[in-house]
C-alpha positions as CSV (number, residue, x, y, z in Angstrom):
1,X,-14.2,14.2,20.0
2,X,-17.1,13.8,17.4
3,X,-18.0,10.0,17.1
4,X,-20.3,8.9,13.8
5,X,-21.9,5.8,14.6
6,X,-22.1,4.4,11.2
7,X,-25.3,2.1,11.7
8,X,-27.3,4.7,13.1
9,X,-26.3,7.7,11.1
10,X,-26.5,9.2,14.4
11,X,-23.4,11.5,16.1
12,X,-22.0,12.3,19.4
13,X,-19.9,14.3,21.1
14,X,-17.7,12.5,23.9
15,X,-14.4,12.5,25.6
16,X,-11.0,11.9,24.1
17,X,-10.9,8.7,26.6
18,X,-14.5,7.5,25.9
19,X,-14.1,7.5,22.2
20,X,-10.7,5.6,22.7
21,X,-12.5,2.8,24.9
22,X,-15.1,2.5,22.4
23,X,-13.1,2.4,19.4
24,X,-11.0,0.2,20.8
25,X,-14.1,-2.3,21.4
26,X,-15.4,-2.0,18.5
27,X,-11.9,-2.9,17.1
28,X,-11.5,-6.1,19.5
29,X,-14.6,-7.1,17.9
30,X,-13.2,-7.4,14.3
31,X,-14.9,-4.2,13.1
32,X,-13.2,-1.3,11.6
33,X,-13.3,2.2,12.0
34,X,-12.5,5.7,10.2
35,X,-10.0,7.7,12.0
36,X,-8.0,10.9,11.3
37,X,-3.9,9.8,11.4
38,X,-0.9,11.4,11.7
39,X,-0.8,11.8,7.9
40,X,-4.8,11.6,6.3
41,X,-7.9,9.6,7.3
42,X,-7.6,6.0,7.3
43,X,-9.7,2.8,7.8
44,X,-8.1,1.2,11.0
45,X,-8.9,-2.5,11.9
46,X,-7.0,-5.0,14.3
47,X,-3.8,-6.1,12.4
48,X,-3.8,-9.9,13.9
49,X,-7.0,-10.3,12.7
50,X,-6.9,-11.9,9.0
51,X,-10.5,-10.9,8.1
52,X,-10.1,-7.7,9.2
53,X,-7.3,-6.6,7.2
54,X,-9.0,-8.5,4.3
55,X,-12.0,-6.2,4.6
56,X,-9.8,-3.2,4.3
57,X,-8.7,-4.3,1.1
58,X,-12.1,-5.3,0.0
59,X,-13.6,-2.0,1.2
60,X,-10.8,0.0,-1.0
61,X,-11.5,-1.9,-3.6
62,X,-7.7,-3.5,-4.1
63,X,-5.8,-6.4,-4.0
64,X,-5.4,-7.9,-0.6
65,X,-1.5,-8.8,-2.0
66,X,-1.1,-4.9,-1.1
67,X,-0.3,-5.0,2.9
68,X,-1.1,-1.9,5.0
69,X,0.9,-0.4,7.5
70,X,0.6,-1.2,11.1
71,X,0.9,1.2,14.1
72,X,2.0,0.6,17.4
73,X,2.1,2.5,20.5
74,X,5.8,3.3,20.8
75,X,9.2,2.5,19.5
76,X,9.7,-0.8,21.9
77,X,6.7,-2.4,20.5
78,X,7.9,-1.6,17.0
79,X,11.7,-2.8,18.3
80,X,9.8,-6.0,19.9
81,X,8.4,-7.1,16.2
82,X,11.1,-6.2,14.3
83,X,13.4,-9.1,13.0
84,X,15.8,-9.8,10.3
85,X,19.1,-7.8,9.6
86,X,16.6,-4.7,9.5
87,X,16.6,-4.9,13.3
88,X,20.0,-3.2,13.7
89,X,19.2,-0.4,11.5
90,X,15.3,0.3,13.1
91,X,17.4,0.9,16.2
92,X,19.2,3.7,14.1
93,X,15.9,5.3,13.0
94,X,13.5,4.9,15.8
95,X,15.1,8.4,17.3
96,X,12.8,9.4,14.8
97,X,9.7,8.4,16.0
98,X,6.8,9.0,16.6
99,X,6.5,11.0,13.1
100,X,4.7,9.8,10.0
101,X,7.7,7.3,9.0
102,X,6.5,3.6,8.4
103,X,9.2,1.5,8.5
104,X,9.1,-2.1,6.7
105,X,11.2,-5.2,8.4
106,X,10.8,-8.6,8.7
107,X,8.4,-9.6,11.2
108,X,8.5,-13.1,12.8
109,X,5.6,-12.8,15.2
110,X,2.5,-14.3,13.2
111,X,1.5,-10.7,12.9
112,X,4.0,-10.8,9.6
113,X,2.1,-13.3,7.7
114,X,-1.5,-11.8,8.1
115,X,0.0,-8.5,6.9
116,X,1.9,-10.0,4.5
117,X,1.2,-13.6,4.0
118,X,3.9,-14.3,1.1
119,X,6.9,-12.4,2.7
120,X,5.9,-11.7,6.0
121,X,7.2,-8.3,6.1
122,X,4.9,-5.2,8.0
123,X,5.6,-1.4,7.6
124,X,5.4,0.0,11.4
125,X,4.9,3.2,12.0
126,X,4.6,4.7,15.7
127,X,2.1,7.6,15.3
128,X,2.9,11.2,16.1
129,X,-1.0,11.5,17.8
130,X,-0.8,10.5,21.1
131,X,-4.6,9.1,21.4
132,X,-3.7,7.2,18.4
133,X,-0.9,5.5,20.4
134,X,-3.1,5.0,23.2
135,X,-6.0,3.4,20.7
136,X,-3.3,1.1,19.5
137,X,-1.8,0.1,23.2
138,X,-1.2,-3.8,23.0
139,X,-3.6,-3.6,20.5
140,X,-1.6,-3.1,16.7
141,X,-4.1,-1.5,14.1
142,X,-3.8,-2.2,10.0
143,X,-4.3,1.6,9.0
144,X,-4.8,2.1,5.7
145,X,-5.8,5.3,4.0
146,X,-9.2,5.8,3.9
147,X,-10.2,6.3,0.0
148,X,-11.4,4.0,-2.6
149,X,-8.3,2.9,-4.8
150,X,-7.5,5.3,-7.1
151,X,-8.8,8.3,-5.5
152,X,-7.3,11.0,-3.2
153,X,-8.1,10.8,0.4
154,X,-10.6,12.9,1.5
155,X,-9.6,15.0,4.3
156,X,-13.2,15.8,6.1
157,X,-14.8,13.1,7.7
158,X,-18.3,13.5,6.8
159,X,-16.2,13.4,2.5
160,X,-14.8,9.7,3.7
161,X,-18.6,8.3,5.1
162,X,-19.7,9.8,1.8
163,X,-17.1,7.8,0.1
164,X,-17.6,4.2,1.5
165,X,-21.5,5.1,2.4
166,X,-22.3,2.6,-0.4
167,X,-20.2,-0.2,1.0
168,X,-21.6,-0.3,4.2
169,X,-24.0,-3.4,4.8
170,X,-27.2,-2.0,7.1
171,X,-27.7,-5.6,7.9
172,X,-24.0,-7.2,9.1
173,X,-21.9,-3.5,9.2
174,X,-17.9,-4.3,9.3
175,X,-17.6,-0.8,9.3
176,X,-19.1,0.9,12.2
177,X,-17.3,4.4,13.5
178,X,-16.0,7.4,12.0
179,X,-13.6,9.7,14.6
180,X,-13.6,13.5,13.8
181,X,-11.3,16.0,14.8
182,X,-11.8,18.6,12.2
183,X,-9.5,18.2,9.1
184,X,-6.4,15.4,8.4
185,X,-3.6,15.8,6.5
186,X,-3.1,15.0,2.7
187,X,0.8,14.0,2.9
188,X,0.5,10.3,3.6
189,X,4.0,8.7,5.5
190,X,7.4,7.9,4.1
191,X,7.3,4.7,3.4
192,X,11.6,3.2,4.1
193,X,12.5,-0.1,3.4
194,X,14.9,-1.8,5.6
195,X,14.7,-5.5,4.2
196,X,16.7,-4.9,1.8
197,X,20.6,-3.7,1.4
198,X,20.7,-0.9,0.6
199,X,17.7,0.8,2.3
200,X,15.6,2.0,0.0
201,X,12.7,4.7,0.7
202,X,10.0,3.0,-1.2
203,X,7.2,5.7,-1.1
204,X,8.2,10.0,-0.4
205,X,5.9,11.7,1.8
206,X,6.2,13.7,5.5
207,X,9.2,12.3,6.3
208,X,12.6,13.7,3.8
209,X,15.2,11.4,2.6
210,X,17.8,14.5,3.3
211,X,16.7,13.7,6.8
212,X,16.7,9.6,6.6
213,X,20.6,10.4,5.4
214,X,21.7,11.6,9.0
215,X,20.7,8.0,10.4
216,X,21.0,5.9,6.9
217,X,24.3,7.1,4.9
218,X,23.7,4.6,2.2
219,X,20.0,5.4,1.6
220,X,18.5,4.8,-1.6
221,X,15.5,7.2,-2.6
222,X,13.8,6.2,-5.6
223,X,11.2,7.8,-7.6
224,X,12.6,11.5,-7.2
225,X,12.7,12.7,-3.6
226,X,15.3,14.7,-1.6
């Protein structure tokens, strides 16, 4: 795997399990990172850490009322968050999983309100990549996708440095590695909301609402979809 150190401008070339480890320190230092997803590139951070997902906000350029989702390494720890009367139905679509499917609920755990501080809900996802899962091991990332607000997502790595290259502060860096593995996606997840009754998809992408209907019979897909 291809590692960008973003304060060098320097690159190297290192095991799937050394870039993990160093992501992942990086991370548990409240820095964020560019990483390829299930779906496109996104800026990751640590999700219980307030500043963090404040700076992905800042470094799209939105408001921070907009909360990103959150991935977790496998459908327990997403079953372990999950609370409210979207809990029963999670359990109904977390056969699904891991796929590109971020699923919102209420979330009780103080991870809720630093996601979302006015309704404490978080839209989980359990990532289809299997080193993504192991990057986000006990250790739930804010993943966002990586563009400026407004614009597509790039789907090269060296098209997202050059996106945030002006945003990045040579002096105190927030944002200090960019993980390669050739080219992401451009379909980002379907977004389904279960805090409401009845569910409601919320955003269309990988994931159909033809196949959200075998698990949710009284699924509500808005904004065209199938």
């Amino acid at each position: 795997m291809r590692i960008f150190d973003l304060r060098t401008g320097r690159s190297f070339d290192r095991s799937e399990r050394a870039a993990i480890d160093w992501a992942r320190s990086e991370l548990r230092e409240g820095h964020g990172i560019i990483c390829p997803t299930d779906t496109v590139f996104g800026l990751i951070a640590d999700a219980r850490d307030p500043e963090a997902v404040a700076n992905i906000a800042r470094l799209k350029g939105r408001e921070a009322s907009t909360p990103p989702p959150v991935l977790v390494e496998s459908v327990t720890a997403a079953q372990a968050l999950a609370g409210g009367a979207g809990a029963p139905l999670l359990a109904k679509v977390s056969d699904l999983w891991p796929c590109p499917l971020s699923v919102v609920v209420d979330v009780e755990d103080p991870l809720g309100r630093i996601i979302n501080p006015d309704r404490a809900t978080v839209a989980l996802r359990v990532p289809a990549i299997g080193w993504l899962r192991q990057l986000s091991q006990d250790l739930p990332l804010a993943a966002s996708s990586a563009n400026r607000h407004g614009r597509p997502t790039p789907v090269e790595v060296t098209e997202v440095i050059a996106e945030f290259i002006d945003f990045l502060d040579e002096q105190d860096p927030w944002l200090t590695l960019a993980l390669d593995l050739g080219v992401a996606g451009s379909i980002a997840s379907t977004v389904l909301d279960l805090t409401q009754q009845p569910p409601r998809v919320l955003r269309h992408g990988a994931v159909t609402c033809e196949l959200l209907r075998r698990y949710l019979t009284d699924l509500e897909c808005i904004h065209g979809g199938s």
